[in-house]
DRENDO-1510 file (C-alpha; in Angstrom, 1 decimal, always signed):
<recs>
REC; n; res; u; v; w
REC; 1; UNK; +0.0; +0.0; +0.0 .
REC; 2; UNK; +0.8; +3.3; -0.8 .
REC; 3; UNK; +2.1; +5.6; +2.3 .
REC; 4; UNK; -0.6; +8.7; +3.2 .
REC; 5; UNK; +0.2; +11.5; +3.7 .
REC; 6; UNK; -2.5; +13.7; +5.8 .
REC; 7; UNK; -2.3; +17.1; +5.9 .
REC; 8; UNK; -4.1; +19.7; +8.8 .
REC; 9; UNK; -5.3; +22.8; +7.4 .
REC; 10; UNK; -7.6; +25.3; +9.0 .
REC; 11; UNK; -8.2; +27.8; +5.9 .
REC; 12; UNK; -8.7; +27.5; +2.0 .
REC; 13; UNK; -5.9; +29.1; +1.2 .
REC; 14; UNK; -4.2; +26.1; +3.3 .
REC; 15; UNK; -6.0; +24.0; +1.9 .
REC; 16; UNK; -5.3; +25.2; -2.1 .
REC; 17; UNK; -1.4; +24.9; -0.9 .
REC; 18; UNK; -1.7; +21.4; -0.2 .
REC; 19; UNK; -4.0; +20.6; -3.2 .
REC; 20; UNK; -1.9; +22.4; -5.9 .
REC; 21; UNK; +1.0; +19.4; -4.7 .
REC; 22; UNK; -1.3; +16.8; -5.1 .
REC; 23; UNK; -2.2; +15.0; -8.7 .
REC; 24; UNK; -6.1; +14.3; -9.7 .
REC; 25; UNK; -4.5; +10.9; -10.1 .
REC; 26; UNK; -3.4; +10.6; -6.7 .
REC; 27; UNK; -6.7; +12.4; -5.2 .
REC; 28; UNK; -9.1; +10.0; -7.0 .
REC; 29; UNK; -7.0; +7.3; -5.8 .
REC; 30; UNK; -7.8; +8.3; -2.4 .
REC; 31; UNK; -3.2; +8.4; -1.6 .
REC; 32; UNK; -3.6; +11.5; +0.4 .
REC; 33; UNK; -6.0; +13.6; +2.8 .
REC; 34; UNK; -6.7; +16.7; +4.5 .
REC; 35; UNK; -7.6; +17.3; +8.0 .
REC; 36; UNK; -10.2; +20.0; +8.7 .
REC; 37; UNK; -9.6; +22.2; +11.4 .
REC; 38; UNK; -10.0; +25.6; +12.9 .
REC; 39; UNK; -7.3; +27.7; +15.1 .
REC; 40; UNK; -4.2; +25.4; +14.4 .
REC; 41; UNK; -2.0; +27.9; +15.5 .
REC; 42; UNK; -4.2; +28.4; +18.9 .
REC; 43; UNK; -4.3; +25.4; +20.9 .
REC; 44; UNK; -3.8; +22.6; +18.8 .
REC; 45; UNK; -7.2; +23.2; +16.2 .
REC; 46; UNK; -10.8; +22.8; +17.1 .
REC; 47; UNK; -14.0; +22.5; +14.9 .
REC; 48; UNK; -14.1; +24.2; +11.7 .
REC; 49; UNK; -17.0; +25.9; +9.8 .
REC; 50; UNK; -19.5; +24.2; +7.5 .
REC; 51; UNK; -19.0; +27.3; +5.0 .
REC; 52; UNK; -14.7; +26.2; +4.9 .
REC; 53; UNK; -15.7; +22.3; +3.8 .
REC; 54; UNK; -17.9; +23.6; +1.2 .
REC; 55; UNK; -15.3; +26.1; +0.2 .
REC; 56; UNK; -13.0; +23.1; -0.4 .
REC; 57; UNK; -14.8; +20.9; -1.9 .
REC; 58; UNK; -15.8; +23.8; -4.7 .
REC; 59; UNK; -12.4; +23.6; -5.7 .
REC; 60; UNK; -11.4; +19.6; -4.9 .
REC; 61; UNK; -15.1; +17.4; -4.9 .
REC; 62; UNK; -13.2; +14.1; -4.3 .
REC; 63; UNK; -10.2; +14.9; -1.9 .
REC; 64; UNK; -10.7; +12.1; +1.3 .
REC; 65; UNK; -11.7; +14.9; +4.4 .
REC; 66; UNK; -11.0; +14.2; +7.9 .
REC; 67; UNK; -12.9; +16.6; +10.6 .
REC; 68; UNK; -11.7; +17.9; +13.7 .
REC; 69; UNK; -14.7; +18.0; +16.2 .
REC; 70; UNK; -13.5; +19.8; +19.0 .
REC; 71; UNK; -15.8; +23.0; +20.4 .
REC; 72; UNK; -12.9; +24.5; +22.0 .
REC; 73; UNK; -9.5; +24.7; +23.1 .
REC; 74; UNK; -8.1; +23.7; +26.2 .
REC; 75; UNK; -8.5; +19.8; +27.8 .
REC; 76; UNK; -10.3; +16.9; +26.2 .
REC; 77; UNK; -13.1; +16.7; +29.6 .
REC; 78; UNK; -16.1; +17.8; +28.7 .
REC; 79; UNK; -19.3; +19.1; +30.0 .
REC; 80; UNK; -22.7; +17.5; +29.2 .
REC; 81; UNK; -23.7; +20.8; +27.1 .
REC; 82; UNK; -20.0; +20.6; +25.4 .
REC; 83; UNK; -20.9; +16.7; +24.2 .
REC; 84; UNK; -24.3; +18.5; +22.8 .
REC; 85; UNK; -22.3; +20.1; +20.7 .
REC; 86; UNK; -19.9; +17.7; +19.5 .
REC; 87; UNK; -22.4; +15.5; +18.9 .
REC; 88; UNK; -24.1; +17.8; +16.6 .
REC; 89; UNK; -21.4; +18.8; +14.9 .
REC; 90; UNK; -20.1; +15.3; +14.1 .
REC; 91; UNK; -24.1; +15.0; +12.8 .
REC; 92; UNK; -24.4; +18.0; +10.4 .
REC; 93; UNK; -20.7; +16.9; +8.5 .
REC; 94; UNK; -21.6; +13.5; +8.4 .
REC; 95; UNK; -24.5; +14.8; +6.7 .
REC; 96; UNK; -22.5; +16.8; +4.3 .
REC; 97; UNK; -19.9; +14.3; +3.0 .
REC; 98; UNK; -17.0; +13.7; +4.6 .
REC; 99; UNK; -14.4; +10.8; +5.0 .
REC; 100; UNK; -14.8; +11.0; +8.9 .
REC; 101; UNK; -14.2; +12.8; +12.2 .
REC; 102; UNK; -11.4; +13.3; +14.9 .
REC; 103; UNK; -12.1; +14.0; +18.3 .
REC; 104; UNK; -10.9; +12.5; +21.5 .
REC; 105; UNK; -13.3; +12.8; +24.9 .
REC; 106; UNK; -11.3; +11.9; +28.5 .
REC; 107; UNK; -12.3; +11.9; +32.1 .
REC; 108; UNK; -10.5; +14.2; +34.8 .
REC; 109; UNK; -8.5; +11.5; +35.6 .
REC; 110; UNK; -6.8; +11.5; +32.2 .
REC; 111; UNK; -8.6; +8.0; +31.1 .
REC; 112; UNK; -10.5; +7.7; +27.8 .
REC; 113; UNK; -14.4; +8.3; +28.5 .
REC; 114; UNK; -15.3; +4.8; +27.1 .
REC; 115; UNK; -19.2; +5.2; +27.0 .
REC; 116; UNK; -18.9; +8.7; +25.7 .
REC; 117; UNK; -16.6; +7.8; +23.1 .
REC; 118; UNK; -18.6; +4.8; +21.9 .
REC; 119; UNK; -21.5; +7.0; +22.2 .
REC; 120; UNK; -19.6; +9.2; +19.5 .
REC; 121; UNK; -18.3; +6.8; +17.1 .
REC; 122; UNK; -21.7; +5.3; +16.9 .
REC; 123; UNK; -22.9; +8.5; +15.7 .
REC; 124; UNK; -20.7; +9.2; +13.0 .
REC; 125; UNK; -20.5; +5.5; +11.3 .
REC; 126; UNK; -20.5; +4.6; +8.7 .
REC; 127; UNK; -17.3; +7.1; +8.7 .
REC; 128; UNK; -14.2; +7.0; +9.5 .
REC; 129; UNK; -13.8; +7.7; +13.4 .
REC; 130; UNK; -9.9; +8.9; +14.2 .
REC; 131; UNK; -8.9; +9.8; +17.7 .
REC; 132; UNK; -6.4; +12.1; +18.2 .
REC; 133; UNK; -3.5; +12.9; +20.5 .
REC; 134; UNK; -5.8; +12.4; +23.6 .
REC; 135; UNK; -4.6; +9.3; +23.0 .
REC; 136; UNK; -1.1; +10.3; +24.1 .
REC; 137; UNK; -2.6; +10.9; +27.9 .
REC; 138; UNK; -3.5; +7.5; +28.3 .
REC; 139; UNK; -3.2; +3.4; +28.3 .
REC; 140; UNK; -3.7; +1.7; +24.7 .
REC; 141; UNK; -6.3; -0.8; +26.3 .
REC; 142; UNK; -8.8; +2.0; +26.8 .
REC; 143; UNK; -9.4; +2.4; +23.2 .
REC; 144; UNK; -9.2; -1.2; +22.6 .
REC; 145; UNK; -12.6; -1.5; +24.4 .
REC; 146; UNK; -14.5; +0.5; +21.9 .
REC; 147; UNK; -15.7; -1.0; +18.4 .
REC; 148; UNK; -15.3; +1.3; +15.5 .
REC; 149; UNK; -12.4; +3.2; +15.5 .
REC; 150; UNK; -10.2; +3.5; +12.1 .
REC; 151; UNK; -6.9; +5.4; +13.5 .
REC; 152; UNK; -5.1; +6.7; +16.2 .
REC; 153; UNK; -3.4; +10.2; +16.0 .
REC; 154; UNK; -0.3; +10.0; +17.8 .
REC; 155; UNK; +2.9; +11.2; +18.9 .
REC; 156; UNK; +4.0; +7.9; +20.4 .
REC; 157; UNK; +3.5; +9.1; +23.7 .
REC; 158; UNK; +6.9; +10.5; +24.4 .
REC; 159; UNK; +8.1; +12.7; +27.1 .
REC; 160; UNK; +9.2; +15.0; +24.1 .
REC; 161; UNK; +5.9; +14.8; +22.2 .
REC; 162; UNK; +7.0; +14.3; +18.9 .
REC; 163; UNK; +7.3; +11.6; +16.7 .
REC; 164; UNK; +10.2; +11.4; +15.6 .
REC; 165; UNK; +11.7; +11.0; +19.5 .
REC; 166; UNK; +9.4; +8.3; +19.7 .
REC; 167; UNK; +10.1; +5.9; +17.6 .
REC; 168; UNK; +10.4; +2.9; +19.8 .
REC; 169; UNK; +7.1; +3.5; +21.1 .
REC; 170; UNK; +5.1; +4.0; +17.6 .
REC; 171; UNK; +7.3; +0.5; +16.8 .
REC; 172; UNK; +5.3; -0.9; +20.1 .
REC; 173; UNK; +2.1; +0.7; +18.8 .
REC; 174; UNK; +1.8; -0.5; +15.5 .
REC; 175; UNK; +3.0; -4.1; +16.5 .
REC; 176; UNK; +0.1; -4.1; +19.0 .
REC; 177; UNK; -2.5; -2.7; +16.4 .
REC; 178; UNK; -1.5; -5.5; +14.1 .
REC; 179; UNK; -1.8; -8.2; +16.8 .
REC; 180; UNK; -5.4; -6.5; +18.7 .
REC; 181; UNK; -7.3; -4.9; +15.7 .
REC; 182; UNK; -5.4; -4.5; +12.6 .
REC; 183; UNK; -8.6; -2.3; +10.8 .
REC; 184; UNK; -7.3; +0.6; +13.3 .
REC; 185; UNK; -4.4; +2.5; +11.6 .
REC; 186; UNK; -1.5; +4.1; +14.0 .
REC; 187; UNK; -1.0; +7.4; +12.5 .
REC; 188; UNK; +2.6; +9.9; +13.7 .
REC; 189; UNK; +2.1; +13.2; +14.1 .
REC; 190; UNK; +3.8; +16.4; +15.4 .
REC; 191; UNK; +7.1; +17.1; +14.8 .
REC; 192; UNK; +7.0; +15.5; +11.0 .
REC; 193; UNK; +9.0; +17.8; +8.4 .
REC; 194; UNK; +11.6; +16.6; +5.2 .
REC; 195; UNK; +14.4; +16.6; +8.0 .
REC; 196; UNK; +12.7; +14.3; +10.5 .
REC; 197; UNK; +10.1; +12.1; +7.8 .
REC; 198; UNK; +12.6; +10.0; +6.2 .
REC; 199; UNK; +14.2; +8.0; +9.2 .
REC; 200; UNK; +11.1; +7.6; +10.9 .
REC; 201; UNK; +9.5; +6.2; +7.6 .
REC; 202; UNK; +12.8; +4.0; +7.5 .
REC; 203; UNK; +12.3; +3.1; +11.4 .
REC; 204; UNK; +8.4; +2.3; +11.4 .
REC; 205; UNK; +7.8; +0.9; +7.4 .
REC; 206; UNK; +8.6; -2.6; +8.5 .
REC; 207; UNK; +6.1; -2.5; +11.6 .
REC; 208; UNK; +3.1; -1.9; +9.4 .
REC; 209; UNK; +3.8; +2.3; +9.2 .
REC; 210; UNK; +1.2; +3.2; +6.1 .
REC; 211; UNK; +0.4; +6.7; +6.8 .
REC; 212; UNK; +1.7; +9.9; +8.3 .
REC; 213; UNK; +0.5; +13.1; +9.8 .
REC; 214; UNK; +1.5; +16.8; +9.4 .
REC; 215; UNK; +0.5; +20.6; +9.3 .
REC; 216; UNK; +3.7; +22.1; +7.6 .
REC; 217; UNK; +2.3; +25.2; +9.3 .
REC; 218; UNK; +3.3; +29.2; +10.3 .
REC; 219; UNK; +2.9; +32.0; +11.5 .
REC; 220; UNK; +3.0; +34.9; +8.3 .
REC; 221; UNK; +2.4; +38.6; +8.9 .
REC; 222; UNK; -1.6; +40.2; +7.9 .
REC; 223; UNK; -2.3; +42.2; +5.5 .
REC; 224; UNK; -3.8; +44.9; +7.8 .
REC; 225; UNK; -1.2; +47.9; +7.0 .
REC; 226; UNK; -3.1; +50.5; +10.0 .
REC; 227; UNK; -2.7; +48.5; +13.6 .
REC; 228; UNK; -3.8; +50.6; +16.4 .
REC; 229; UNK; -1.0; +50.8; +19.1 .
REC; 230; UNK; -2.3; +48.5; +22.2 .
REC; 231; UNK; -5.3; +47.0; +20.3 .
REC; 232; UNK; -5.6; +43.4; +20.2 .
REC; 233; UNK; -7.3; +40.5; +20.0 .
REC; 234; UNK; -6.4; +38.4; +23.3 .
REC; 235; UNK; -3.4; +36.7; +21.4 .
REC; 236; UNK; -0.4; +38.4; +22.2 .
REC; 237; UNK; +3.2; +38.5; +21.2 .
REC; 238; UNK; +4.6; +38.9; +17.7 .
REC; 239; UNK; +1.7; +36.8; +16.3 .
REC; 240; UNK; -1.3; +39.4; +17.7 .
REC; 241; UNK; -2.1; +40.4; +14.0 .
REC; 242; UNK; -0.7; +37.4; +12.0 .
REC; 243; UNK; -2.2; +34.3; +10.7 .
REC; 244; UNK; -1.3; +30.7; +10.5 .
REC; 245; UNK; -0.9; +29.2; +7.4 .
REC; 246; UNK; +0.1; +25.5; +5.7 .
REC; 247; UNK; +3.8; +26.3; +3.7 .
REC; 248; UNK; +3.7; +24.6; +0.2 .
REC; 249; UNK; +7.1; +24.2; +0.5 .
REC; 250; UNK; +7.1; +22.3; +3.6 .
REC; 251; UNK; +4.5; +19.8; +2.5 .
REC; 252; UNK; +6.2; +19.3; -1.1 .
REC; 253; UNK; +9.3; +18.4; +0.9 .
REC; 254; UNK; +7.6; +15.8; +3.2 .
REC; 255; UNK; +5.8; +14.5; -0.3 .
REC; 256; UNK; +9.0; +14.1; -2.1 .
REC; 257; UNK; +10.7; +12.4; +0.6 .
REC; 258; UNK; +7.4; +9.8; +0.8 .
REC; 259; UNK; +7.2; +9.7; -2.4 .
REC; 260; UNK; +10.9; +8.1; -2.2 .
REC; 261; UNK; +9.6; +5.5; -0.1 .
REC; 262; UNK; +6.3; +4.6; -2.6 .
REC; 263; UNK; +9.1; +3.9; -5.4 .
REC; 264; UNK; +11.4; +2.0; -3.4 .
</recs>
C-alpha cells in the first residue's frame, strides 16, 4: 500500500497549498488527505466551519476529508452541554460528506471516557472515526474497548511529544494494532518535516507504518497595513495580528521524501 500523507489545514488558502502538490490521479486514488480544522495555531485546532468544507470541496469534490470535532480549546473533559455540541457537529458533516471525524473525549482522571466515546463513534459510522493525541494521555487498552475506531493520531506518547523521539514507542504501537485490531491505523504526528520524515519512515515501514501526519504550518504577517497601538485580540506577542498558514514548500518536501519510499 501506498504511504498517506495527511495534511491539517484550518483555511482555504491552506487547503489550495496542499491541493496544488497533489495529482487528480493521486486524489481520486484516495493516496492522500486533509484534516479540517479551525485555530491550528491556537491550541492545537478545534471544529471548523460548514462554509470552509464547502469552500473546499468547490475547488477539490473528491479529496478524502477528515474533521476535527473539538468545540474549543483547552482539555479533552467535557461538559454535558459541550458533548451537545460535539455530537451535533459530528451530525451536520456527516450529513454533508466527509471521509470521517477526529475527536478524543477523556475523564478528569486523564482515562478515555469509554461510554462517551462509543457514544460518538456510533454516531458518526458509517465514517471513519480517528482519535487524536488524547490518546497520548492514556493506556492503549482504553481504546481497545470501543468498536469502530479507524486510526489513532499520535505522537508515540513520548516525554518530548514528537514523533520522531518516539520511535520505539510507535514501533510498540503499531506491532500491537497489528496483533489486537489490525482495521485501526497508527497514524505519527507532530514534529514530522523533510528533516525528521525520512528515518522515521525507515524506522516504522517494517512495523506496518502506512500513513503519516503533518501541518507544515506558520505564522506569516496580515495584511492589515493600519494597527492601532495597544489594540488586540487576546493573542499576544509577535503573532497578535498574524495568521497561521500551511507552507507549500514544507509539505512538497515531506511528499517528495514519501514519495521516495512509494518507489522504493
Amino acid at each position: 500500500m501506498p504511504l498517506i500523507l495527511e495534511v491539517c489545514v484550518d483555511s482555504i488558502e491552506s487547503a489550495l497549498a496542499w491541493l496544488l502538490l497533489v495529482s487528480f490521479r493521486a486524489v481520486e486514488a484516495g493516496v492522500d488527505r486533509l484534516e479540517l480544522c479551525s485555530n491550528l495555531g491556537l491550541g492545537g485546532g478545534t471544529t471548523p466551519s460548514l462554509g470552509l468544507l464547502k469552500a473546499i470541496r468547490k475547488v477539490a469534490p473528491t479529496i478524502p476529508i477528515m474533521v476535527m470535532i473539538r468545540p474549543r480549546t483547552g482539555d479533552f473533559v467535557y461538559t454535558e452541554a459541550e458533548f451537545d455540541v460535539i455530537v451535533e457537529d459530528i451530525r451536520c458533516f456527516r450529513e454533508n460528506g466527509v471521509q470521517g471525524v477526529v475527536f478524543g473525549v477523556l475523564n478528569p482522571e486523564g482515562d478515555v471516557d469509554v461510554a462517551r466515546t462509543q457514544r460518538l463513534v456510533l454516531e458518526a459510522l458509517p465514517l471513519q472515526v480517528c482519535f487524536h493525541r488524547a490518546f497520548d494521555m492514556t493506556p492503549w487498552h482504553q481504546l481497545s474497548k470501543i468498536d469502530g475506531l479507524t486510526r489513532i493520531l499520535t505522537s508515540g506518547q513520548g516525554t518530548a511529544a514528537t514523533s520522531p523521539s518516539s520511535l520505539d514507542v510507535l514501533k510498540d504501537l503499531l506491532d500491537l494494532a497489528k496483533y489486537r485490531d489490525p482495521r485501526i491505523e497508527i497514524l505519527p504526528g507532530s514534529g514530522i518535516n523533510s528533516y525528521t520524515v525520512g528515518a522515521l519512515c525507515q524506522a516504522l515501514l517494517s512495523h506496518g507504518l502506512r500513513e503519516v501526519h503533518m501541518s507544515g504550518g506558520c505564522w506569516i504577517d496580515g495584511a492589515s497595513i493600519w494597527r492601532r497601538d495597544g489594540m488586540g485580540m487576546g493573542i499576544g506577542g509577535a503573532n497578535e495580528w498574524g495568521i497561521w498558514r500551511t507552507s507549500a514548500s514544507a509539505i512538497r518536501a515531506v511528499k517528495d521524501v514519501i514519495d521516495s519510499f512509494k518507489e522504493a
